[in-house]
C-alpha positions as CSV (number, residue, x, y, z in Angstrom):
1,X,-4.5,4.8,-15.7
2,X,-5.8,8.1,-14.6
3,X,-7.1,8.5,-11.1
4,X,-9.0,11.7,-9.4
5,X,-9.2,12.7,-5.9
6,X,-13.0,11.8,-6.6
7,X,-12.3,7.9,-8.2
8,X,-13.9,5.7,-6.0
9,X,-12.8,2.6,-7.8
10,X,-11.7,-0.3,-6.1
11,X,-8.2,-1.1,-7.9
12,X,-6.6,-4.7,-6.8
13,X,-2.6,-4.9,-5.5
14,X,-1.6,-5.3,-8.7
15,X,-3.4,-1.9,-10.5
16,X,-2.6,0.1,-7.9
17,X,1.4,-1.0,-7.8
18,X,0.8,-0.1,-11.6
19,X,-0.6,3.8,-10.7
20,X,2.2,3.8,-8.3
21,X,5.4,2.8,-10.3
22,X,6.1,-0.2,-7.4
23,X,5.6,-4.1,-7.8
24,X,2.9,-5.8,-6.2
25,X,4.9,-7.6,-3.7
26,X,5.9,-4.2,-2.6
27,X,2.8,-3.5,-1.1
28,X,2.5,-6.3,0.0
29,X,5.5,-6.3,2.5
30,X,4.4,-2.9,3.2
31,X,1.3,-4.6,4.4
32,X,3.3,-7.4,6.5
33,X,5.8,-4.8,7.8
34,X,2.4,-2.6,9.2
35,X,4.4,0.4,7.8
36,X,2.1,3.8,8.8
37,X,3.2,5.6,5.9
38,X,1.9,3.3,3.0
39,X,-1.5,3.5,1.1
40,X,-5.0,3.3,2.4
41,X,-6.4,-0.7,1.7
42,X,-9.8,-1.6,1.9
43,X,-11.0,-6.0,3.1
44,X,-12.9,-7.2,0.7
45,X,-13.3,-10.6,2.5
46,X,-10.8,-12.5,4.5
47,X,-7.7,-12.4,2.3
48,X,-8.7,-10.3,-0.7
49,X,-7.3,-6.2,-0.7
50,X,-8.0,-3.3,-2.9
51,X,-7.0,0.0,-2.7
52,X,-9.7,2.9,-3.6
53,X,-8.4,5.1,-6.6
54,X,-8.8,8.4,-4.6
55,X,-6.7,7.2,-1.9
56,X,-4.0,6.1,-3.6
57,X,-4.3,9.7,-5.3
58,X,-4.2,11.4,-2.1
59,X,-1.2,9.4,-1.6
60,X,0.9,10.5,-3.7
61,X,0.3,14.0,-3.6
62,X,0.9,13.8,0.7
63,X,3.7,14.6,2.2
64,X,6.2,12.6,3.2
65,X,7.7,11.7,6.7
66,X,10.4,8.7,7.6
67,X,9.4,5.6,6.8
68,X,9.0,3.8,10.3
69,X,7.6,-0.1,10.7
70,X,5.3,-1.6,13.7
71,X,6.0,-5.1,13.2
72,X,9.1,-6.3,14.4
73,X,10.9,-9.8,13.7
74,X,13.1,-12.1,15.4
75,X,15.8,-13.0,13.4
76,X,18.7,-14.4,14.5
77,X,21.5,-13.8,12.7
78,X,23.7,-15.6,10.2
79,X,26.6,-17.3,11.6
């Protein structure tokens, strides 16, 4: 699926893991994690996400920096 910087279409999860070469669920722990490096999403409603074409095509072609995470968990570990 070709994308432009000028592609305003609203791709769902699963497209826009396609564009990217990731899985879905990839995303979506990207999402969960709050990581500040992943791609642009737009709230279409209370639970449905999308990602515009031209963001995820600015995406790719940005720089990247270390991966770093705002959520963090409380796991305790495995004994």
């Amino acid at each position: 699926m070709p994308i432009s910087a000028a592609d305003d279409r609203l791709l769902t999860r699963r497209q826009a893991a396609e564009v990217l070469g990731f899985q879905p669920q990839t995303l979506a722990r990207w999402t969960w994690e709050g990581r500040e490096d992943r791609p642009p999403e737009v709230r279409v409603g209370v639970r449905s996400v999308r990602y515009r074409a031209s963001d995820l095509s600015r995406w790719i072609s940005a720089p990247r920096k270390p991966a770093t995470t705002t959520r963090t968990t409380t796991r305790s570990p495995r004994t």
